[in-house]
N, C-alpha and C positions, 0 to 999 in steps of 0.2 A: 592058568587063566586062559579062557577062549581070548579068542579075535575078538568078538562083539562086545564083550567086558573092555579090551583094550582098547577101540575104538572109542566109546562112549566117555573113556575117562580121557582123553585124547580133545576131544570136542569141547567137555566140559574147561578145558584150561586154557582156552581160548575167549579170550573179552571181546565186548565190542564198546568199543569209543565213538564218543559222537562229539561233535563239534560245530557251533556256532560259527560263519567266518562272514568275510566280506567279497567272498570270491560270487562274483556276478555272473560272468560269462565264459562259454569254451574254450576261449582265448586265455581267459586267469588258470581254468585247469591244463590246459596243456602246458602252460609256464610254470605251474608248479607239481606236475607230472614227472620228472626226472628226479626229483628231490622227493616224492613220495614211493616213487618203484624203487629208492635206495633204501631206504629209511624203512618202508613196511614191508616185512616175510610176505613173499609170495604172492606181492602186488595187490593185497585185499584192501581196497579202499573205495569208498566212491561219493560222492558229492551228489544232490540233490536241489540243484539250483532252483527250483519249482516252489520250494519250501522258504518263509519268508526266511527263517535263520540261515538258509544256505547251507545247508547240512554238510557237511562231512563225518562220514562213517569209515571206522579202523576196527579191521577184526584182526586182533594182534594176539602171540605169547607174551607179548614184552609191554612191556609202560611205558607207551611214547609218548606218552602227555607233554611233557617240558618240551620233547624234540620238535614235536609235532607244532606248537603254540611257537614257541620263539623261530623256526623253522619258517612258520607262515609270514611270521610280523616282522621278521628280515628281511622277506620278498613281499612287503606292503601292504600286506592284511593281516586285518583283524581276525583273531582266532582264540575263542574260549570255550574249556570245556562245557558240557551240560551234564550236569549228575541227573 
């Protein structure tokens, strides 16, 4: 198998999560910044406070749906996935 076949299937096993939350301001993401750099590989996450749902985006190997949702609504927000 080349590099470029190993790569690509590499890529493909990687999801992206998105998420509905109630995180408002840079203030909510830095508070829940420690608890997302532990929890997602390699720190890919990011929030799009501009967006009325408040996005949060997870580009993950793993299924951190549960972690992620009860994770938030611990630290007082609302957080549902969107299929």
């Amino acid at each position: 198998m080349d590099k470029t076949n190993y790569q690509c299937r590499k890529i493909l096993s990687i999801m992206i999560y998105v998420f509905k939350t109630s995180v408002k301001t840079k203030k909510d993401i830095r508070q829940l910044s420690k608890f997302l750099n532990e929890i997602v590989q390699q720190k890919k996450w990011s929030f799009d406070l501009e967006n009325c749902d408040k996005i949060l985006q997870i580009d993950s190997q793993t299924d951190l749906v549960e972690s992620i949702i009860n994770g938030l609504n611990n630290r007082g927000f609302i957080c549902e996935e969107l299929e």
